[in-house]
C-alpha positions as CSV (number, residue, x, y, z in Angstrom):
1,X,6.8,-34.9,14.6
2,X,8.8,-36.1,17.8
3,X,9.1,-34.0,20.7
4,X,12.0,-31.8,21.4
5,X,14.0,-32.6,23.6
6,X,15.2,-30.0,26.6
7,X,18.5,-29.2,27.1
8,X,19.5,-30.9,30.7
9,X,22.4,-28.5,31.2
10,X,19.9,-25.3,30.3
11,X,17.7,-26.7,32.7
12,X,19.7,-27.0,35.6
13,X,20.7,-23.5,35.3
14,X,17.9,-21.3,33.8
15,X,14.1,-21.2,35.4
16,X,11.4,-19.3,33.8
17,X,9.6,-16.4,35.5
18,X,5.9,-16.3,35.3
19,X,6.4,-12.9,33.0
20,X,8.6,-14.9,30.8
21,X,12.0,-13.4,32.2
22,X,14.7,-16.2,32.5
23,X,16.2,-16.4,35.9
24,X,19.5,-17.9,37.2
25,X,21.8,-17.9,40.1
26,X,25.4,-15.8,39.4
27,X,28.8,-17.2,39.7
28,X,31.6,-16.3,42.1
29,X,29.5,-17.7,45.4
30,X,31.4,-21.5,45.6
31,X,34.9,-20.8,46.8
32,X,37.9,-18.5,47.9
33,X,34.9,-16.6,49.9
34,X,37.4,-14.6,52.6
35,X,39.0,-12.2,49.6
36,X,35.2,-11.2,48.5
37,X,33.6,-8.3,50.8
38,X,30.4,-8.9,52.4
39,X,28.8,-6.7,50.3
40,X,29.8,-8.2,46.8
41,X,28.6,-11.9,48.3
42,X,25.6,-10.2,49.5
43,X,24.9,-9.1,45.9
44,X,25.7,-12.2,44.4
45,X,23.3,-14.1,46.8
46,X,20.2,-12.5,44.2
47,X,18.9,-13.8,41.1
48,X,20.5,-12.4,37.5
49,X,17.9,-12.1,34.6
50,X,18.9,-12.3,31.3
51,X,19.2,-9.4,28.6
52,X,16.3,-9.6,26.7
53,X,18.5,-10.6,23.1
54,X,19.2,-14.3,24.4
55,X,15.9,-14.9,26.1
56,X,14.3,-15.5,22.7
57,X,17.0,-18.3,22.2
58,X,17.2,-19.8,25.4
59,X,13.4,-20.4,25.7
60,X,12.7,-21.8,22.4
61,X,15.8,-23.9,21.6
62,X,17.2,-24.8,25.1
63,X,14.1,-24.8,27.1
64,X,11.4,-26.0,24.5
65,X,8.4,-26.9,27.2
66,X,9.8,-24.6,30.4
């Protein structure tokens, strides 16, 4: 059987904890900065973790060897 191949875009978004969470970094932190207080960007600066329904899915389908 071939191997699987890993989803690039998954990849470049998600890492893998070493308890088996699945990390990434959250949205809103790129541009238009000035109308966001400091604490809302200070917020955003730490990691989200993902609810533990798509975790399943994201580290066997998207993620195969992570």
């Amino acid at each position: 059987m071939p191997k699987m191949k890993t989803k690039k875009a998954a990849a470049k978004r998600f890492t893998l904890t070493a308890s088996g969470k699945v990390k990434y970094k959250k949205m809103n932190l790129r541009h238009i900065l000035t109308k966001k207080s400091s604490k809302r960007k200070r917020k955003l600066r730490r990691p989200g973790y993902v609810a533990n329904g798509p975790t399943y899915m994201i580290k066997k389908k998207l993620l195969p060897y992570g």
